[in-house]
N, C-alpha and C positions, 0 to 999 in steps of 0.2 A: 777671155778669148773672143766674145763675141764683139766689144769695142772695137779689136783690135779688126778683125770681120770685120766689120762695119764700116770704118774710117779708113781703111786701109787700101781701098781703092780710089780713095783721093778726096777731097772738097766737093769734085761736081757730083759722087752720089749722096752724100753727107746732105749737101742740098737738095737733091731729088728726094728721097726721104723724108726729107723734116716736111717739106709743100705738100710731098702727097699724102701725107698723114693727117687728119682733122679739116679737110677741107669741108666735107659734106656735110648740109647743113637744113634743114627743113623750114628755114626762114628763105624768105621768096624776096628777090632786091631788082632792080631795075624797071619794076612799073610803072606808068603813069598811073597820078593817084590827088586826090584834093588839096594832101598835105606831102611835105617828106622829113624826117627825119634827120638831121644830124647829130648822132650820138655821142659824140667828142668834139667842138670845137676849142681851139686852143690857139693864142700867140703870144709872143716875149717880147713884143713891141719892137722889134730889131730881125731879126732872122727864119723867124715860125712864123709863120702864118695857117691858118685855114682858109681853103678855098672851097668854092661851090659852085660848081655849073651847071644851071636851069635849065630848060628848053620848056618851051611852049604849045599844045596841038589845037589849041582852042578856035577856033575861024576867028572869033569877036576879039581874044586875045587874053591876055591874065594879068589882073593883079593881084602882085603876089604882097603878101604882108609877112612879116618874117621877125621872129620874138630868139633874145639870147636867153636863157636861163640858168642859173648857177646849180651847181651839185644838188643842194637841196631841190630844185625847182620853182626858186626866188624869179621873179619875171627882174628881168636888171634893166636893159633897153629894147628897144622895136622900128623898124619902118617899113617901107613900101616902098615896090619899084612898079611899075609898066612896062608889059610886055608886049608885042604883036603877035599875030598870028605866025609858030610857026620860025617863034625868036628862040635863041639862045640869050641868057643873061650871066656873066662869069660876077662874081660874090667874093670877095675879101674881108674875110673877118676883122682882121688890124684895120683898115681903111676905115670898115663901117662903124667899131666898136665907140670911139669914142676914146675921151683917157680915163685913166685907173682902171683899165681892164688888161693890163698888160700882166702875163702867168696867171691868170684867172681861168681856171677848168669850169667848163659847163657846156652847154649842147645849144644845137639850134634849130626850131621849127619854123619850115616854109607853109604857107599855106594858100592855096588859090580860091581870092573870094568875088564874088560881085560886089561886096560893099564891104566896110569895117563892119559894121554889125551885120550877120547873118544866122542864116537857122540852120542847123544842121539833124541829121546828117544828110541832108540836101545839096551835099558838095558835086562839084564836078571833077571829077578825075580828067585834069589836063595838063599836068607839070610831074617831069622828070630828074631827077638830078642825080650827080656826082662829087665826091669830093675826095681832098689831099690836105694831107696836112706837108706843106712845102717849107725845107728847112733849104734857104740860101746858100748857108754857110756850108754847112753840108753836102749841098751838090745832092739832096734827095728831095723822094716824097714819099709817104705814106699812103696808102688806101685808105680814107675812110668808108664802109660801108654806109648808105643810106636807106634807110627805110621808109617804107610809103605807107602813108596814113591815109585810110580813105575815110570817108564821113562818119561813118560808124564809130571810130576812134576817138572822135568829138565828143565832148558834152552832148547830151542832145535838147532842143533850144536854137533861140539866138543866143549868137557868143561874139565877144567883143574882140576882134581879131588884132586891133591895138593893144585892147589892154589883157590877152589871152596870160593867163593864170595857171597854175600846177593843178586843178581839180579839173581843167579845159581838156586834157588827155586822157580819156579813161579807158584804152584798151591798146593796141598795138594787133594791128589784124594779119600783118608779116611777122610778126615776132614767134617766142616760145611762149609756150601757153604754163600756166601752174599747172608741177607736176611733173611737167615733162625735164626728163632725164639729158645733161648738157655735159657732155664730154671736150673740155678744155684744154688746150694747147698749150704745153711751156717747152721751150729750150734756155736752158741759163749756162749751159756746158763752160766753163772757165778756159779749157783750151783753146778754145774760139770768142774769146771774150763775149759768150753773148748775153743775152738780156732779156728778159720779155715783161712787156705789160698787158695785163688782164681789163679789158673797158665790159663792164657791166651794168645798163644802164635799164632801170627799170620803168614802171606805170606806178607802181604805191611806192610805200615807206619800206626797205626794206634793213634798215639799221638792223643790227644785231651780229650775234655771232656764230659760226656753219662749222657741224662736222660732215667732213667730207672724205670720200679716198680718194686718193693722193697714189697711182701708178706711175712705175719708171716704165722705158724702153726692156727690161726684162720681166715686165709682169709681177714685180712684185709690188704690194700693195702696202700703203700708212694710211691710217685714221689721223688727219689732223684738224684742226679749226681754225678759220682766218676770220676775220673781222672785216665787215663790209659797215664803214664809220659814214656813211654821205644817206641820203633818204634815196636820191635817184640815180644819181652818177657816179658808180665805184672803181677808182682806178686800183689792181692789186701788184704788186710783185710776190709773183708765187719762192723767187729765193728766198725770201724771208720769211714766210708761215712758221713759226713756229714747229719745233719738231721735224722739217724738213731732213732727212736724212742726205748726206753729202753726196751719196750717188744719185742722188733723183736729178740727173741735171736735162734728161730730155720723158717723157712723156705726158701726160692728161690728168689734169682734175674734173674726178664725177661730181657733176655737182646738180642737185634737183631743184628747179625755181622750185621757190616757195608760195606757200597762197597769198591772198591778197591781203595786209595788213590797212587797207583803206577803207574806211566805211559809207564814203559815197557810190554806191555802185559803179565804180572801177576796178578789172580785170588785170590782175599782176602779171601783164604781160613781160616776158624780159628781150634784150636782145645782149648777147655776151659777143664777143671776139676779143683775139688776142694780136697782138703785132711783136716781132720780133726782131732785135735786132744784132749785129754780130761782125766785127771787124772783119772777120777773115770772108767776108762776102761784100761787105759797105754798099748794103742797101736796107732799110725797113723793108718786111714784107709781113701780111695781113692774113692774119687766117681765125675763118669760123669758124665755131665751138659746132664741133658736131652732136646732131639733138637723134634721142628715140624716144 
């Protein structure tokens, strides 16, 4: 009876529900900051693209150096643009990548330096950004949330902002901290064809495998474990965990970051969100893992 409740006053509160649930989130996003964050970039050389838009507050202006790196945290490619004081700069991943990066999952770091080699955490917080992941064909886009990295996040040192490296990140000062308890978003509901992907994107190694619970929309609760297979960048579909029970088609996985599996003093910071997607609405929409 309660589905029946629930859905039975139509699609527009179906959708009010599913947005107002798991939005709230103790990671901090729209800052200006040294560095930013994109936790999923992705394109298919054809229709997906990622994009990203910069802006600038610096008087003198910024240049921004900006490195792709693959799931593991492989450094792949890198350049540099010039900013003004006070610029906007729009960023295309398919443009800039290069070939054989086309279906290649990985992320991407801005960072605003005064020179390729710098000392940090002597950064200046002066670039903002935004991003989507724009599908053509589809007639959509997705939110990517962005996260600001400020100096502190750095190595500390000079650090080579060309040749920036997976041990160059060693904390996330907007993210979740280890420890802290992340309340995850799923809707997979079949009546609404929908879908979700889980973007889990870490500071260490966090390979292995998680027992977690696993809540529907009527509170009841499964012990299951999923497998996070990448070191930094874990894409999940929560429909297919193992043990999934066939009614779990709408609510949260508790899931607790773990400590830090790295042994250069870096901080296993995480940052999770989910996106969801679902014909009977034909839009992606974005929602963060709520933290306590």
């Amino acid at each position: 009876m309660k589905k029946i409740a629930k859905w039975g006053s139509g699609l527009v509160i179906a959708i009010a529900m599913m947005f107002m649930a798991g939005q709230a989130g103790a990671v901090e996003l729209g800052c200006y900051e040294t560095g930013q964050l994109v936790p999923k970039a992705y394109h298919d050389g054809a229709n997906v693209d990622t994009v990203v838009g910069i802006s600038c507050i610096n008087q003198l202006g910024c240049d921004v150096y900006w490195t792709f790196f693959d799931n593991n945290s492989t450094h792949i490619t890198d350049g540099m643009f010039e900013m003004t004081a006070n610029d906007y700069q729009g960023f295309s991943w398919k443009t800039e990548s290069g070939v054989g990066l086309e279906g290649v999952d990985g992320y991407l770091v801005f960072t605003s330096g005064t020179s390729a080699i710098m000392p940090m955490p002597t950064g200046t917080a002066d670039i903002v950004a935004n991003s989507f992941m724009v599908d053509v064909a589809g007639k959509d886009a997705i939110v990517i949330p962005v996260v600001p990295l400020n100096g502190a996040d750095y190595n500390p040192g000079m650090i080579d902002l060309e040749h920036l490296g997976a041990a160059d990140i060693i904390g996330l000062s907007y993210g979740s901290a280890p420890g802290n308890t992340l309340d995850i978003r799923y809707w997979t509901d079949p009546a609404y064809s929908a879908s979700t992907t889980v973007v889990l994107w870490s500071v260490c190694n966090v390979e292995g495998i998680y027992t977690v619970n696993m809540f529907n929309d009527d509170e009841e609760r499964k012990s299951v474990n999923f497998e996070l297979e990448n070191q930094e960048l874990n894409l999940m579909d929560p429909s297919i965990i193992p043990g999934t029970p066939a009614d779990f088609v709408d609510g949260f996985i508790r899931f607790d970051v773990p400590p830090a599996t790295c042994g250069g003093g870096e901080i296993n910071d995480m940052f999770v969100f989910s996106y969801v997607n679902s014909d009977s609405i034909g839009a992606v929409q974005t929602m963060l893992a709520g933290e306590k």
